[in-house]
N, C-alpha and C positions, 0 to 999 in steps of 0.2 A: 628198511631205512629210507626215509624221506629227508633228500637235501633242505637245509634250511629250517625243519623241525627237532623237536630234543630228540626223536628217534635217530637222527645222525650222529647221535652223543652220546647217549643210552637205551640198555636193553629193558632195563627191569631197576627198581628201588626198590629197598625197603627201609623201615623207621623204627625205631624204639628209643623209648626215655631207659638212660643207663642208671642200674640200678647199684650198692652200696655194694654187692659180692661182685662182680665187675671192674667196678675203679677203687675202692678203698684198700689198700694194700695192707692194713692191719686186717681184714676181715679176711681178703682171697689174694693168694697169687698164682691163678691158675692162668692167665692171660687168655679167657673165656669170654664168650658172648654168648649168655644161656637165653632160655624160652627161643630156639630156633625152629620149631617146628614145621612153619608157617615158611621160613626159608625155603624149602623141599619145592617149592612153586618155580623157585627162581633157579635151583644149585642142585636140583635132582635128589639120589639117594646113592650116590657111589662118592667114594672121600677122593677127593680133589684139592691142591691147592693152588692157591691164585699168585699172583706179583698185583699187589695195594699199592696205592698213592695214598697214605694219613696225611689228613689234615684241621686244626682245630682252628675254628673261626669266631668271632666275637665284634661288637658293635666297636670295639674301643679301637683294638691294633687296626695300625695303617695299613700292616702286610701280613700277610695270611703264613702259619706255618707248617710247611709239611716234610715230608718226608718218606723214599720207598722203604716196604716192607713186604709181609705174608699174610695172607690169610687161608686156613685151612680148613674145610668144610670135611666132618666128618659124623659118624654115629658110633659114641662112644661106648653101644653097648651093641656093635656090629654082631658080637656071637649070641645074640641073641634076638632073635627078628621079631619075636612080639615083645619086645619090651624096647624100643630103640630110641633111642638120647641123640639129638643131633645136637650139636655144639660148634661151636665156628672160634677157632683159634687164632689167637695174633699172635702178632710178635711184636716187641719195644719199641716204640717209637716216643721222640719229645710230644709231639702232636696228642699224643693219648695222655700222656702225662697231666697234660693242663688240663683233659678233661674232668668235671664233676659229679656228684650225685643231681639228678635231674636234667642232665644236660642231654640234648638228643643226637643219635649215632643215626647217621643213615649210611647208607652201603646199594651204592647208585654202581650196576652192571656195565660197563663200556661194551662197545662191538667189540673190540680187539681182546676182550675177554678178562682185563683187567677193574680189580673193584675200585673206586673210590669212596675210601672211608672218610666220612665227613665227622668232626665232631662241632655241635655247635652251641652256645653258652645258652643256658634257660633264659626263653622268654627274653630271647634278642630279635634284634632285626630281622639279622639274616639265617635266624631259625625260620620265620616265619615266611620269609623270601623263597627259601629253598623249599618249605612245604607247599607252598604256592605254588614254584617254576613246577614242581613235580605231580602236581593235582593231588596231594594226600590230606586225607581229613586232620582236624585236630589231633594234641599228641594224644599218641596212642597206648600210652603207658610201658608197662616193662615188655608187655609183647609188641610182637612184630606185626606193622600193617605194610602191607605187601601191592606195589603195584607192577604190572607188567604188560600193557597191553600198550607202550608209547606210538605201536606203529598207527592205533587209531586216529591220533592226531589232525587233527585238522585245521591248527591254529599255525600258523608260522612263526617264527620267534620274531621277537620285537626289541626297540627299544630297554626296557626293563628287563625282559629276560636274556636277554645278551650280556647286561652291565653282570645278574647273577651269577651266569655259569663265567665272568671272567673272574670272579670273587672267588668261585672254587676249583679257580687254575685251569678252565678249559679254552683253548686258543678257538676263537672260530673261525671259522671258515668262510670269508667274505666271498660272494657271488657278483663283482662288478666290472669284469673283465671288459664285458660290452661297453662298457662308460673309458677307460682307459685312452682310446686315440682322443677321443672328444677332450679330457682332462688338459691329456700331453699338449692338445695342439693351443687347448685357449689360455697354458698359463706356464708353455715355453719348457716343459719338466720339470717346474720346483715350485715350492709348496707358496700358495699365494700368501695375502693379506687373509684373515680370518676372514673378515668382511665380505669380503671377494667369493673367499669361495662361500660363503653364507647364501649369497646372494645365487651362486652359479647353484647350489644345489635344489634351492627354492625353484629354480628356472626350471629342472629337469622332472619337480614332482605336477604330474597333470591333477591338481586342484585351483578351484579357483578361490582367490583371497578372500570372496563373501563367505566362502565355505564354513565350517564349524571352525570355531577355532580352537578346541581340544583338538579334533583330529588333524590340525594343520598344524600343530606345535611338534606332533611325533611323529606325520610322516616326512618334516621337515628333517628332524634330529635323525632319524633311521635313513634319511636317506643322505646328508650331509658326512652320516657315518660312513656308510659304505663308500661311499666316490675319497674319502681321505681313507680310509683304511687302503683301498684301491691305487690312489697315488703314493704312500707310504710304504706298502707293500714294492713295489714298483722300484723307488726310488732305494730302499732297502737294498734290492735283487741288484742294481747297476753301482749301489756303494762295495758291496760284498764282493764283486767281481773284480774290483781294484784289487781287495786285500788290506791286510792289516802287519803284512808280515811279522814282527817280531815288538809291534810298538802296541803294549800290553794298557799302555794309559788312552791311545787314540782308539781303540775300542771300547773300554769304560766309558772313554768321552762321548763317541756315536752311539751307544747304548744308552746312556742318561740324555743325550740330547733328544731322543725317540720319546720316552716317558715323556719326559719334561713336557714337550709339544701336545701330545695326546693329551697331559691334563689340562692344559693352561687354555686349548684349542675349544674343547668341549664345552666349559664354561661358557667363554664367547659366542658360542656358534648359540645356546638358549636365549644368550641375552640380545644377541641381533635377530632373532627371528621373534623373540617376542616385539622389539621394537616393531619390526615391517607391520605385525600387526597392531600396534599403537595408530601408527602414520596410518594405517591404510583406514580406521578406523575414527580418526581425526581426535585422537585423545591426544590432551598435553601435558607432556612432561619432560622432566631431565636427568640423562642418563649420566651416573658416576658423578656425581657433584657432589663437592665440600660441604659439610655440613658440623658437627662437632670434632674437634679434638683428629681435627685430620681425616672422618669419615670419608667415603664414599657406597651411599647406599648406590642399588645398582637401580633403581628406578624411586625418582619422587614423583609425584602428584600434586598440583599442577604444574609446579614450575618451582627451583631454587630461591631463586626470588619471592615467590610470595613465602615459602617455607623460613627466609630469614626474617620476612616481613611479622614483629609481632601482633601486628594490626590485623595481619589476616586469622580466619577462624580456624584455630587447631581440627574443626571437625570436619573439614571442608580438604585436608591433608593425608596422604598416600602414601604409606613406603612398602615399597614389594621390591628383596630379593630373589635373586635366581638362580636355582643352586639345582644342578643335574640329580643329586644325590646329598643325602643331608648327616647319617653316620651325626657326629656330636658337631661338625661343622653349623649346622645350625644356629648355634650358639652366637656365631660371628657377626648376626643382622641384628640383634638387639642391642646394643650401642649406637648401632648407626644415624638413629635420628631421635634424639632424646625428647624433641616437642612432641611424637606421636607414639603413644601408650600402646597403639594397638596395631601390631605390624604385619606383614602377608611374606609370603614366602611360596614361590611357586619352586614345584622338586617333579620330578619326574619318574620316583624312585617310587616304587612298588610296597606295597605290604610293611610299612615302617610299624614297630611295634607300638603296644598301646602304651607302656612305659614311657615312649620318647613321645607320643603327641600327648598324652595326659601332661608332661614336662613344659609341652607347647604350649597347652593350654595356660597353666601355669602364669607363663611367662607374658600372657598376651597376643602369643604369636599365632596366627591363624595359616592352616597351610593351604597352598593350592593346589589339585591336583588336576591332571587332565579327563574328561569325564570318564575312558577307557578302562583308567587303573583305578576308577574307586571301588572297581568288583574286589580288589585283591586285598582289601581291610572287612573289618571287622563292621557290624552291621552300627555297632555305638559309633566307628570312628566315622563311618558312612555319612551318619546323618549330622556330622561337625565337618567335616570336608567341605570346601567350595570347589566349583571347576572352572577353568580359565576363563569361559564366556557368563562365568558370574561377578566374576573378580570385574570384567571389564565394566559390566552393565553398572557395578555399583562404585568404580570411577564415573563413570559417563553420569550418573544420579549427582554424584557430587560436584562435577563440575557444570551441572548444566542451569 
């Protein structure tokens, strides 16, 4: 187990598309997961049962549902050694319920020896996310493709694969204790201006602003994470210490207060660090300006002013949202500026399915990715992707 790699997280996956004698309860109620064979890599050959986490995931719900359970690893036809069935039994849970015919099961080992069964909707996002985080090929139909070697690892988690394993309820483990006195002392113990700490995190990563600027957008974001998850954590550990005694609403309250910040924080912290790189770059534009019907796109090109100007040439005009992660939010940037047909959309989210950028396409909407994460799509979406330092060149074309 390597800190800061999935091997911290897991020992072994494996995958299978779930087939009709599995989830159709008019066909089987054996609460079975057949063709295991291939499990024996992962689960041995003596019957064992585990304590599961079920959970079924899908591009639509906000929040992921789970629930504990069993699962039990056996050979069904134990009295007989050359003929041996191994089978993997559950037990009921909602989370399987919603699952489908075609939808894929993976069953990710933990250290602590417990499984997480995933189930996740055909040909979604975070189907394709999770096959991603875990290096597993394309689906692999009703059998099982099996990986197990995560201690090889050599990649450390990132940006995108942190946002997935929190999609399938895994807490991580922030490593930024060393940053903590530094935090505490420049911002007094409480949580700055977004801005602020935007700015303080940029300070602390050793690149320099001519740098790439795909790779200054994620070690900005990956490192802005850590130093707040850092102070959060922190500030958490000295609220908890108070207590909450008996007052059952001011903990829902500090609880929702927690989310609330973490989402509203994240957003901002893309949109100013893209800025620094605007300014530093001497592109003009302007940020969150009115536009239709109460809009505010979060970046125009060149300026509000000429965008209300109808004299100016609609082709010479920019709109680029900034969205950490896009799920059907997406959607939200096309109203935003009704004089330009064709709009950009920079996401930092990983392996979105081809369903949702084909929808993109669609719509006019061009996405931006940073040049890191175009390994983690599909070689069609590959060559329709742009990367951040293209996005910019072809402002800088237009306004020069």
């Amino acid at each position: 187990m390597k800190k800061g790699y999935l091997s911290q997280y897991f020992e072994a996956v494996a995958q299978k598309e779930l087939s009709s004698v599995e989830v159709d309860k008019a066909i089987s109620n054996q609460h079975e997961f057949n063709g295991a064979m291939t499990l024996k890599k992962i689960f041995g050959v003596t019957r064992k049962s585990y304590s599961a986490h079920f959970i079924y995931l899908n591009d639509a719900d906000e929040w992921s549902i789970g629930e504990e359970g069993t699962l039990t690893w056996y050979d069904a036809r134990e009295n007989h050694p050359k003929r041996s069935e191994y089978r993997m039994y559950y037990s009921s849970t909602v989370a399987f319920s919603r699952a489908s015919v075609g939808d894929t099961l993976f069953l990710a080992l933990r250290p602590d020896k417990q499984i997480l069964a995933i189930f996740t909707e055909k040909d979604s996002t975070i189907e394709n996310q999770i096959r991603w985080l875990f290096g597993l090929e394309e689906r692999a139909g009703t059998d099982y493709s099996v990986r197990a070697d995560f201690d090889t690892e050599d990649n450390r988690l990132d940006f995108a694969s942190t946002y997935i394993l929190e999609q399938m309820g895994i807490t991580i483990e922030e490593d930024g204790e060393q940053y903590l006195d530094l935090i505490i002392e420049k911002f007094d113990g409480i949580f700055p201006k977004t801005k602020e700490f935007s700015e303080f995190a940029r300070s602390t990563v050793k690149m320099e602003l001519e740098d790439n600027p795909d790779e200054l957008i994620l070690r900005w974001m990956e490192q802005e994470e850590l130093l707040f998850r850092t102070l959060e954590k922190h500030l958490i550990r000295e609220r908890l210490k108070t207590g909450f005694e008996d007052d059952v609403d001011a903990f829902i309250s500090f609880s929702l207060s927690v989310q609330n910040r973490r989402k509203s924080r994240v957003g901002q912290a893309l949109e100013n660090h893209v800025e620094c790189l605007l300014q530093n770059r001497g592109i003009q534009y302007d940020r969150t300006k009115i536009t239709e019907n109460k809009s505010k796109p979060d970046f125009i090109f060149p300026s509000i002013s000429d965008y209300h100007n109808r004299d100016f040439s609609v082709e010479r005009l920019t709109m680029l949202g900034a969205k950490t992660t896009c799920k059907d939010r997406w959607r939200q940037v096309l109203p935003e500026a009704e004089r330009i047909k064709h709009k950009h959309l920079l996401t930092l989210e990983a392996a979105i399915s081809e369903n949702q950028t084909e929808e993109m396409i669609a719509h006019n909407l061009q996405l931006v990715v940073p040049k890191r994460l175009h390994q983690t799509y599909s070689a069609k979406q590959q060559a329709w992707l742009i990367d951040v330092n293209e996005f910019f060149e072809l402002v800088e074309e237009r306004q020069s």
